[in-house]
N, C-alpha and C positions, 0 to 999 in steps of 0.2 A: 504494500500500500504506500503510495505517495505522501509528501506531508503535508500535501491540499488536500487529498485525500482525506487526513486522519485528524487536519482540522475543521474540517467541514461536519467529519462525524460528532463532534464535538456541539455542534450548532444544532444535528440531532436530536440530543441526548433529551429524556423528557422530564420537566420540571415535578421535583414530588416533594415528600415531606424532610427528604433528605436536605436538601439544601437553606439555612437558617434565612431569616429574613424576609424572605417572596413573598411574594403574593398568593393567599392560599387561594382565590378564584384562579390562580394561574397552572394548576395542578394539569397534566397533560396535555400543556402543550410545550413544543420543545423550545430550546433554549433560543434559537433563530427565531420562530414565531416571538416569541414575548420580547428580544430586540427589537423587530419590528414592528411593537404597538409602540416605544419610545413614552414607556410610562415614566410621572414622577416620584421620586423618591417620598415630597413632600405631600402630593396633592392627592387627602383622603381618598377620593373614591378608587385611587389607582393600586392602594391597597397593599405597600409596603408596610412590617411591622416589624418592631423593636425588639431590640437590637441589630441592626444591620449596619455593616460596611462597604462601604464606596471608596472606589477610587476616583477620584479627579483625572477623567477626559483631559485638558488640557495641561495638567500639572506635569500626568506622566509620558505625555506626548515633548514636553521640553526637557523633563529628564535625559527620555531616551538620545533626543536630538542635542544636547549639552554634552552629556559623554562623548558623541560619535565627534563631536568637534573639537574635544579636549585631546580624547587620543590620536587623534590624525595630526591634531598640530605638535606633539611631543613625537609623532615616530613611533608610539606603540600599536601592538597590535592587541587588540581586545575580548578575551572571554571572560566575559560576567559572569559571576556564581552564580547558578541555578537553584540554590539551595535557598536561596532566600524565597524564592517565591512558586519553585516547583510548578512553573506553571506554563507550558510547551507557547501558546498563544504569546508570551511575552517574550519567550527564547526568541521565537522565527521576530516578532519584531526588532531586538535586540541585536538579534543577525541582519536584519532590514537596515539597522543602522550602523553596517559596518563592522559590526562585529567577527572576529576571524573563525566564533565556536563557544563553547556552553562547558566552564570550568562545574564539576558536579564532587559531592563527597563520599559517597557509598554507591556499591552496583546498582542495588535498584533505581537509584533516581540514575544511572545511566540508562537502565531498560526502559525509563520514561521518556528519555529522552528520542532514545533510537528510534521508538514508537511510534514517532512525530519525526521524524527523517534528519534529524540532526547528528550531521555530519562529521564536525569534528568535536571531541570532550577530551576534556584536562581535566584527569581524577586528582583532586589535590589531597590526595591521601596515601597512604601505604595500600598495598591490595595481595591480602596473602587466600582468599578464600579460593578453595580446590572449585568449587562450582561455580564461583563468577567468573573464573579465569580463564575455566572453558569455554562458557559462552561468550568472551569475549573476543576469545581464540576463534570461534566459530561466527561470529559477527564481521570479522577482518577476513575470514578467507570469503564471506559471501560477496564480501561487497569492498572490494579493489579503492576507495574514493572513501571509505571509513579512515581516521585519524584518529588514532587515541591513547593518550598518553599518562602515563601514572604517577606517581610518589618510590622512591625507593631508600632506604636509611637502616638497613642493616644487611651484613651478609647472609645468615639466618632465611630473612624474608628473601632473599634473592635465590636461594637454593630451594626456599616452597614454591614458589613462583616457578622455577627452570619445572622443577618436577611434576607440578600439575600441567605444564604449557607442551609436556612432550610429544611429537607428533603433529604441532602445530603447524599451521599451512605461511603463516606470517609472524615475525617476531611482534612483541610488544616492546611500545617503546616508552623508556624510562626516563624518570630526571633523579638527579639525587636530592632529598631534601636537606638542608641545610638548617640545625638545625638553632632556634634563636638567642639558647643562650640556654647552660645549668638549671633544672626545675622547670622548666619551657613545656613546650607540646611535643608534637614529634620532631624527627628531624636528628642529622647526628651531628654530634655535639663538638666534635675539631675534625681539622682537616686531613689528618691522617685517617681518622674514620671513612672520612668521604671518600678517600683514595682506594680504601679497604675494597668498600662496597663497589665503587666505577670496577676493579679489578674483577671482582666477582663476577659484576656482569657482563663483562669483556672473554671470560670464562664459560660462557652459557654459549648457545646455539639459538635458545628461546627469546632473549630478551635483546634491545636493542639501547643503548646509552644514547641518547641525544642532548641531554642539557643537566643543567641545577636548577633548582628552583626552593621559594622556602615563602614564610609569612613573619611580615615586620611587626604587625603590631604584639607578637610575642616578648617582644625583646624588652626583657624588665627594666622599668621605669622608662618607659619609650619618649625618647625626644627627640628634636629632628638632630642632632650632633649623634645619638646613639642607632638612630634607624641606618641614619645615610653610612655609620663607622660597619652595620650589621650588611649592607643592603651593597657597599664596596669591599666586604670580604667575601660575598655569594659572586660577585662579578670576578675577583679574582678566582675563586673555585673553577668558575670556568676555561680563564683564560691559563692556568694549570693542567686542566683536563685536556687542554686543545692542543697545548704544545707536546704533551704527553703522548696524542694521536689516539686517545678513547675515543676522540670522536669521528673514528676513522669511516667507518659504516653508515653515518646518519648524513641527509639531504638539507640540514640546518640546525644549529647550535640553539637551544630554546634555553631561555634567561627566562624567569617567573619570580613574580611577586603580588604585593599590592590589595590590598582590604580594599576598606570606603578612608580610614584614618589617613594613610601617609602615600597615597598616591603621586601630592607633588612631589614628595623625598625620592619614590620609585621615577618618576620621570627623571630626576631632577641625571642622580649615577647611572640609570642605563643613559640617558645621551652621552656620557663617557666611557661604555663599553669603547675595547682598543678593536680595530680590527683582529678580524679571527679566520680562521683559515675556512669558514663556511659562511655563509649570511648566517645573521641571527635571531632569531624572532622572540622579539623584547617583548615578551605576555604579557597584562594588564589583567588582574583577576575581581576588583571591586566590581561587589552584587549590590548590596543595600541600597544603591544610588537610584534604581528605578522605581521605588517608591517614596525613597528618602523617607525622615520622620521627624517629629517637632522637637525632641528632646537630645537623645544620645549622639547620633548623626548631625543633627543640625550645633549641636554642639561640638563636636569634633571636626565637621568635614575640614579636606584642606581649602576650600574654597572661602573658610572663614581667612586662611593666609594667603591667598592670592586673590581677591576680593575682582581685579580686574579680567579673571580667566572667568569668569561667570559665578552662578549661584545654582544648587540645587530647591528644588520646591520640596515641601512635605506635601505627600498625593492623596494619603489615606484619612479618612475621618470618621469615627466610629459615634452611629446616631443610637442612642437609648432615650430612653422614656422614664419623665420621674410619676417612681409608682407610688412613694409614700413623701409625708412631708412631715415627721413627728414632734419637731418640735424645731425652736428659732432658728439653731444653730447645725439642722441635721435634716438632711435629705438622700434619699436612697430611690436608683434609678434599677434599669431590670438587665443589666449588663454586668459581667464580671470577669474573672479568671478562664471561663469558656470562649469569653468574648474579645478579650483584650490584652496585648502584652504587659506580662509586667515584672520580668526577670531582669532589665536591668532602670527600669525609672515606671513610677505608676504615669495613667494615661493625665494628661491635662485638661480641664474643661474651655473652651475654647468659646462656643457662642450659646446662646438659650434661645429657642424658636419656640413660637406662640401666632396662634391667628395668620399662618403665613410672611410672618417675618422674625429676624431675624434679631436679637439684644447681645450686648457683650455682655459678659459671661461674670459681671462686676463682684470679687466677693465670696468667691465659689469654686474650691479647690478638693479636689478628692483627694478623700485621707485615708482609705484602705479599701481593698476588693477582698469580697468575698468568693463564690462560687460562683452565684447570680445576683451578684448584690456590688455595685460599688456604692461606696460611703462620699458621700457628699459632706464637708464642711462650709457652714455657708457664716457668713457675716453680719451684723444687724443690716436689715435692711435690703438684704440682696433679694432680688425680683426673680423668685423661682415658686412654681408652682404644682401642684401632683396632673400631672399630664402633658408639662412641655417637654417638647423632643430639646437632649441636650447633646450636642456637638463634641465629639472629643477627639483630640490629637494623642496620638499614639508613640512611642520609642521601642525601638527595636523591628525593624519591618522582617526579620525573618521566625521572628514568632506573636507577627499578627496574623500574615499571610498563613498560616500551617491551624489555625481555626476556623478557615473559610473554605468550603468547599467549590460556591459562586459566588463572585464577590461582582458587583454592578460595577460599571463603570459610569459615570455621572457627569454629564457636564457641567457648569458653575450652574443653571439655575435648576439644577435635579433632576434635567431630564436623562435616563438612562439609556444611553446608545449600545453598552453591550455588555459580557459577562465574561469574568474571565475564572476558568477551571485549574485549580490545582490539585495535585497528584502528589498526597503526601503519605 
């Protein structure tokens, strides 16, 4: 099946109880049909109900279109994490805008991926499982035009790897992770490590060495003096590996890095890679950025330090309804920990909607989520009432997007032009 194909069946699929927020008249029919009534989020009779999430139509149409212009002018090549939003529809746009392919963390979200015809993936992980490796093995010999490349950081993992992959029609190809520092995530920890492991795979028949790669914002107490010192010893990694001639097999030298945090740091040293005895393709791996969010990102991105390379938008806005109002200083809406990230900042109350318009939000800060319950603090006087729909801005978009199975997509005045499906 093609990936017009397999987005199209998508637009198929028929609206039921499984999906939070819809409109319950909208029960059988499919997910194409109910885009093209172009109902609103706001306007009663159309029959949206609380808690639901929207993305902003045009917020994340500038996302997308911001990135493809930031890494074209820096020289990189870009595969966005998948993981943040697991959802094939915003992969193929993402590759619409220039993207080289779809960085993913565990096999299954690559079988979600494959699904939907996407082409090239950068597993940013280690991969020792005897059954994914097969199928992965068996996905590369069917299809010549597949690209897909892995994590590798111990010898150990490269000898289960060689051994599940025997027999294989096409190597896999590897990066070594590098890794950020003592107490860190994965990744190995000096460079004689790293030299260990390339050797190992240089040893195989199964596996193919093509680059380093690793993740900065690991790097304890991360500043830009300690990213860029972590982010110009992975560039050296390589350019050791090169002169060595590991990279004697591979058709380009792949350099990887790069979150949503220190991206300009990652532009900043790969534009001082040295030349190498192959092209190189300087991966770009920040996911967060197409939906961006109002707290953790919007306070980190680097776009807060290079304020003239542009601005990401926060896309998502999570609508609940206040069900109780018990006393001056306490109000509780019908949204909670099902509904709303809140592993690394709770969500923030943003506007109060009443009678089709719209109030700031004066006053009125949530103080803790329950289950189905967040806890409203409000202040004397703050104009909130048990039935206004309350507006909230969200942190962390990769565990907003993993409670939504259709999330609308909204344009500024609520009308909803489509739906977008993830696969988590």
């Amino acid at each position: 099946m093609s990936s017009s194909e397999a987005l199209a069946r998508l637009a198929e699929e028929r609206v039921d109880h499984r999906f939070k927020g819809l409109p319950p008249d909208a029960d059988g029919l499919t997910v194409g049909e109910l885009a093209a009534q172009r109902r609103s989020l706001f306007r009663e009779a159309d029959g949206f109900t609380t808690p639901v999430l929207a993305l902003s139509a045009e917020r994340l149409e500038h996302n997308l279109a911001l990135m493809e212009t930031y890494t074209a002018r820096h020289g990189l090549a870009f595969a966005p994490h998948g993981k943040t939003s697991m959802a094939p529809q915003l992969f193929h746009r993402q590759i619409g805008h220039g993207a080289w392919g779809i960085t993913l963390a565990v096999p299954h979200q690559v079988r979600v991926a494959r699904a939907f015809g996407i082409q090239r993936v950068f597993l940013a992980n280690e991969l020792v499982d005897t059954s994914a490796l097969r199928w992965i093995a068996r996905e590369l010999a069917a299809d010549p035009a597949f690209r897909f490349v892995c994590y590798v950081d111990s010898v150990r993992g490269v000898e289960l790897m060689d051994s599940a992959l025997q027999g294989s029609a096409r190597p896999v190809d590897v990066v070594v992770e590098l890794g950020a520092g003592e107490g860190t995530r994965t990744g190995v920890r000096t460079e004689a490590d790293a030299r260990a492991v390339a050797d190992a795979v240089a040893g195989t028949g199964t596996l193919r060495l093509v680059g380093v790669a690793g993740y900065e914002a690991q790097v304890p107490g991360a500043d830009p003096a300690l990213v860029r010192a972590w982010l110009t010893r992975l560039v050296a990694l390589a350019v050791e590996f090169d002169k060595a001639g590991l990279f004697a097999d591979a058709d380009e030298i792949v350099v990887s890095a790069g979150g949503s945090e220190w991206f300009d740091a990652v532009a900043d040293v790969f534009a001082r890679i040295p030349g190498l005895s192959l092209p190189v393709l300087k991966l770009l791996r920040s996911g967060a950025y197409v939906s961006h969010d109002d707290v953790h990102y919007s306070r980190l991105t680097p776009f807060n330090r290079v304020p003239e390379e542009g601005s990401l938008e926060p896309a998502f806005r999570l609508w609940a309804q206040v069900v109780s109002r018990p006393s001056a200083d306490q109000a509780f809406v019908n949204a909670g920990k099902r509904d709303a990230a809140y592993d690394l900042d709770l969500p923030v109350v943003q506007v109060v909607r009443r009678d089709d318009k719209e109030y700031p939000a004066t006053g009125i800060e949530v103080s803790a989520l329950s289950d189905q319950h967040l806890w409203l603090r409000t202040d004397p006087g703050a104009d909130i009432e048990v039935g206004d729909w309350i507006g909230l801005g969200l942190s962390h978009p990769c565990t907003s997007f993993d409670k939504w199975q259709l999330i609308p997509v909204a344009e500024a005045d609520g009308t909803v032009v489509a739906y977008i499906r993830t696969f988590f």
